[in-house]
C-alpha positions, 0 to 999 in steps of 0.5 A: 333527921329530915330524911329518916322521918320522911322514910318512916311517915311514907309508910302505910301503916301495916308496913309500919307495924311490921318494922316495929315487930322487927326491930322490936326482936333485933333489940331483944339480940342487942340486949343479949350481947349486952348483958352477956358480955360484961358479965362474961369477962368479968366472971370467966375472964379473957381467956374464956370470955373472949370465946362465949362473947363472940359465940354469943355474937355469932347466935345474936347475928343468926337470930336477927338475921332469922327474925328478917327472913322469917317475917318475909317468909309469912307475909309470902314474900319468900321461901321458907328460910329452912337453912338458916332455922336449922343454923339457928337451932344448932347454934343455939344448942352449941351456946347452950352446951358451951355456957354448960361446960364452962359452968362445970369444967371452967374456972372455980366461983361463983361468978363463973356459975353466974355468968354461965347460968346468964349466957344459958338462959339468955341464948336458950329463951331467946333462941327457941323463941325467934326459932318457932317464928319459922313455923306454922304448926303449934304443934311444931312450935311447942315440940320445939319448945320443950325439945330444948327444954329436955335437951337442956336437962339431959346436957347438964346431967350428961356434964354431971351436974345435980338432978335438981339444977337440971330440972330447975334449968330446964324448967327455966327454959320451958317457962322463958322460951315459952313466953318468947315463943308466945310472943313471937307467934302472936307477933305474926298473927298481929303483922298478918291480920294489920295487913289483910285489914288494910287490903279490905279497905282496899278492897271495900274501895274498889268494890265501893267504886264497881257498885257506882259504876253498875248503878251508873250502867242501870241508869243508862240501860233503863233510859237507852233500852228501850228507845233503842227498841223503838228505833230499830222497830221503827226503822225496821217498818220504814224500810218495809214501807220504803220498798213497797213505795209507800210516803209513810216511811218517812213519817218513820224515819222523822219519828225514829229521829225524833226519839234518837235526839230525846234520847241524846237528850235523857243521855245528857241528864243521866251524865249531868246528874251523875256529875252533878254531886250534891255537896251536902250529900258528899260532906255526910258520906265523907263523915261515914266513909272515914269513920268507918274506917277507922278515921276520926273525921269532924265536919264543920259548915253548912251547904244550904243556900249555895249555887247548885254549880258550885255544889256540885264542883266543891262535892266533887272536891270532898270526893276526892279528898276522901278517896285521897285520904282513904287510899294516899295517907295513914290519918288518924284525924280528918276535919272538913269544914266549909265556910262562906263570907266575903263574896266567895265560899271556902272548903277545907280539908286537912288530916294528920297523915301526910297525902301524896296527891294523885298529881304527884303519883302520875295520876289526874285526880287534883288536875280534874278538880282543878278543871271542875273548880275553873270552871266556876272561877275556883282555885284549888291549893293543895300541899303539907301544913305543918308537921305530918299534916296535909291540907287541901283548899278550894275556894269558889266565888258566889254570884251576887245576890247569894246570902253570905252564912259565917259557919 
């Protein structure tokens, strides 16, 4: 039980979806041998019982086997499984067919009307409805639908029933293929939307981190550029100078080494501000990220009053929380909360959807908290808690003198 749970909770949440689509369909073919084959034995009997029963099995195996391949076919995963639709279509035709003449040329009763009426309808709905999860034109799909239903009532006269039974069946068989047809159709669109709005969260991420890095790239271009300019001005005159032999250049060459180490300096700035994130700043951007898509986040505790060290190392543990839940886990439900008492300040960070940490994906994500938190004698834990659920604490101690808050 351990492992199928495990296996079901490492999927994302479309792959999810998509699972639950499937088998959703492939209960619907358990329900057809179901329903057909007691009834089947009971009001045919063995003789002819035997032989609907495995053709409705044959029928129920195509569809399932259709349903797999033609959802791995929409999300683009594989060709077309034309074959196996043609396969699925004539065996859904031949069982239809079949049920017909067993109703007309088999053993009197009313039971053997019933039962055959049953493994009709039956196959027929069902067929015609996971037939059209192969195709994408709705002109197809309802071609195809009320092709089967004509055929219906163009094979029951041709076997001499009623005018009135043939309409009636393929009425029947417009109406119930149609509402399977429907489902089956909408059914894709769902899978397909599920999926291309988890990628635009993806991509909202990636494009999320691009934004950071051009402002970053601005920040060093607006201080670099132009003491660049002024070096390579200055450097160009003392060399100019130095060949006629004047003691200016010198003078050059000290002011271009002047502006070289301001420069290493405002470097230095735009790098410290850049890392030194402010915590209150992250727990509001945290709050927004994960409402916005889609995650109940509540967020609990104060900053103020706090060392801009240790701001600045539990704002990066936020940080990578939230990248971790956004892109690791399938939360519905995140909490944040930040608490100091005892001498030292406690940020937690739990959701509901289990987390693989970036360390158990090969990456350094929770290594390179873990460096930031050392240096200001923090640690970091990091692992499940409970059921499903995934916690992350950092704790960093404060130095004397700071006012202890209870949040």
């Amino acid at each position: 039980m351990r492992k199928a749970g495990g296996w079901w909770r490492r999927k994302s949440t479309p792959e999810k979806f998509e699972a639950y689509i499937r088998w959703s369909f492939h209960s619907l073919a358990a329900v057809e041998i179901l329903l057909v084959g007691p009834s089947a034995f009971a009001g045919v009997g063995p003789e002819f019982g035997g032989w609907v029963f495995l053709m409705v099995c044959i029928h129920s195996a195509l569809c399932c086997l259709t349903v797999s391949r033609a959802m791995t076919w929409v999300r683009g995963r594989r060709e077309r499984p034309t074959g196996l639709l043609w396969a699925l279509g004539a065996a859904t035709a031949a069982a239809g067919t079949a049920a017909l003449a067993v109703a007309r040329y088999g053993p009197d009763g009313k039971d053997v009307d019933s039962s055959a009426g049953g493994v009709f309808g039956l196959v027929l709905v069902y067929g015609v409805g996971v037939l059209v999860m192969g195709m994408r034109s709705r002109r197809r799909v309802v071609a195809t639908v009320a092709g089967f239903a004509a055929g219906a009532a163009l094979v029951a006269l041709a076997l001499g029933a009623p005018a009135v039974v043939a309409l009636v069946g393929a009425v029947g068989v417009l109406v119930g293929g149609g509402f399977v047809a429907a489902s089956a159709v909408f059914s894709l669109w769902l899978v397909t939307a599920v999926y291309e709005l988890d990628e635009a969260r993806e991509t909202r991420a990636r494009l999320a981190v691009a934004e950071e890095r051009l402002r970053f790239g601005r920040d060093l271009h607006d201080v670099m550029g132009r003491n660049l300019a002024v070096i390579a001005l200055k450097s160009e005159l003392a060399v100019q100078l130095a060949r006629r032999g004047r003691p200016e250049a010198v003078e050059q060459m000290i002011e271009v080494q002047r502006i070289a180490q301001e420069s290493q300096r405002e470097v230095r700035d735009v790098v410290r501000g850049y890392r030194e994130a402010d915590l209150g700043v992250e727990l509001t951007g945290a709050q927004g990220v994960l409402t916005a898509a889609g995650i109940e986040c509540e967020v609990t505790g104060e900053a103020t009053g706090l060392p801009a060290e240790v701001q600045s190392a539990l704002a990066w543990v936020v940080r990578e929380a939230t990248t971790n839940v956004l892109r690791h886990g399938d939360a519905g439900r995140c909490t944040v909360g930040v608490r100091v008492t005892e001498g030292h300040v406690r940020l937690t960070v739990e959701n509901d959807g289990a987390v693989e940490s970036a360390d158990g994906a090969g990456g350094s994500g929770l290594a390179g908290l873990r460096e930031r938190l050392a240096a200001v004698d923090g640690t970091l834990e990091a692992g499940p808690a409970g059921e499903g659920a995934f916690r992350l604490v950092a704790q960093v101690p404060l130095a004397a003198g700071v006012r202890e808050v209870a949040v």
